[in-house]
N, C-alpha and C positions, 0 to 999 in steps of 0.2 A: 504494500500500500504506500502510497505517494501522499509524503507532507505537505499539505497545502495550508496555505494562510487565509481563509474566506472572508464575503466580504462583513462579517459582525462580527469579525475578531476586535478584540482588545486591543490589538499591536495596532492599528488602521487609528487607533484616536494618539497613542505614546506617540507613534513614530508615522506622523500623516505620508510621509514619501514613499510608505508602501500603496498608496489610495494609486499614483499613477500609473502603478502596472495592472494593469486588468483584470490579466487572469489569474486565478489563486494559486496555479504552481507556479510563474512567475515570480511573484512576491514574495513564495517560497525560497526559491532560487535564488534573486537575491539579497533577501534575509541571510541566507548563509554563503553566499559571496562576502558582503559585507562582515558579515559573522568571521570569517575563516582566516582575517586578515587580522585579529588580534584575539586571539580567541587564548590564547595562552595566556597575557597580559590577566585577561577574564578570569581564566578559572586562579589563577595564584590570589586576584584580589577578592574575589570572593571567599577563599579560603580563608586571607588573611582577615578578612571583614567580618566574618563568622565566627572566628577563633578569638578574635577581638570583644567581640557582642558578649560570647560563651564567659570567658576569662572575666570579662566585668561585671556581667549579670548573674552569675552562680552565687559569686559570693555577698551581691547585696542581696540575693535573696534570701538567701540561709540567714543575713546580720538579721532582716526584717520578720523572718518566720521564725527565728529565736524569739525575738523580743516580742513576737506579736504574741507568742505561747507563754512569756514570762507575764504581758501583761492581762491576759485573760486567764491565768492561773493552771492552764492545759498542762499536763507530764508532759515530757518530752518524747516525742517518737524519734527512734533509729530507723527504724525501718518499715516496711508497708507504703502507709496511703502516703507520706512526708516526701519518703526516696522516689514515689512515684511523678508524685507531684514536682517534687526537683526536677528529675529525668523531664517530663513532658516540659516544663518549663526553660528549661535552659535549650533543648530542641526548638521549639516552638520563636527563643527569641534569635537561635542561630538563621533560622529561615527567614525570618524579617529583616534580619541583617543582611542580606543578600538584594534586598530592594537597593539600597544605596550604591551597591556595587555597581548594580544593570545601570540606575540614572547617570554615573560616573562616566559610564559609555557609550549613553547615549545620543552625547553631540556628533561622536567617531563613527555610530554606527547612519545617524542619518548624515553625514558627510561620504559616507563612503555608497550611501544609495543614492545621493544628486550626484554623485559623480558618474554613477551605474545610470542615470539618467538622461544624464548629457551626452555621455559616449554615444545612447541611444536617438538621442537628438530633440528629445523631449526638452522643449527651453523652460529650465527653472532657474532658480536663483541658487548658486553652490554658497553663500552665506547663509541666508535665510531660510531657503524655500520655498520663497515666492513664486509664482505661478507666469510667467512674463510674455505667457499669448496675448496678441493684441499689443505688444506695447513697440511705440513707435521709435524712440529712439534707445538706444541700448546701454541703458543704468536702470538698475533695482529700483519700484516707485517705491517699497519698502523701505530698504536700509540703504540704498544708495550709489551697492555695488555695480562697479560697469561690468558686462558680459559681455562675450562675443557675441557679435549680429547675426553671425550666419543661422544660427538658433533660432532665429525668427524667420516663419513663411511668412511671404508677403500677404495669404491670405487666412490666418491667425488672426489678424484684425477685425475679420468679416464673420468669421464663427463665432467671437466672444458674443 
């Protein structure tokens, strides 16, 4: 079975540059074009991002569920619902900590799909992502940047 990115995925609102390829194994394709060019970078800082989370969050939660059992007068458990409760928690915030990793790389990854763009001929803006059919002289009405012209059909102007 063939990974496809359809059109009410999630990733079509994070990273809008997949909206101009069409069809959904496209998108796919180069999701991981763009994916594959730093994809090592990813997985080490995601580790390191997790391991970071884990390390800080174990132990304030132990300092907090001491004190919270000191202060409602509870025994203290070793072991059972406590260890469980740890485990699931410290899991739960390595996996959140993985959010910060992806937005990290998410300027590199919608840079590297305008650029999968343009080769294609599809005229956007490689800063922003602006859309720059229709536009008559060749600067970003966005942000500014100048593009090459050739990117523009002369009749882009007439479909907008």
């Amino acid at each position: 079975m063939k990974y496809t990115i359809p059109d009410i995925s999630v990733w079509l609102k994070i990273v809008p540059e997949l909206t101009f390829f069409k069809d959904p194994a496209e998108r796919a394709a180069a999701w991981r074009r763009a994916f594959k060019t730093f994809q090592w970078r990813y997985i080490v800082t995601m580790i390191l991002v997790m391991s970071l989370v884990s390390l800080l969050s174990v132990p304030l939660f132990n300092f907090l569920m001491s004190h919270a059992q000191a202060l409602l007068g509870a025994p203290r458990l070793h072991s059972g619902p406590e260890a469980l409760l740890r485990a699931v928690f410290s899991g739960l915030l390595a996996v959140i900590g993985t959010g910060p990793g992806l937005w990290l790389f998410r300027r590199r990854i919608q840079r590297s799909l305008r650029s999968q763009l343009i080769e294609r001929g599809v005229p956007i803006c490689f800063e922003c992502g602006y859309d720059l059919r229709g536009q008559l002289e060749p600067r970003c009405p966005e942000c500014g940047t100048a593009f090459d012209p050739s990117l523009i059909k002369p009749n882009d102007a007439l479909r907008k």
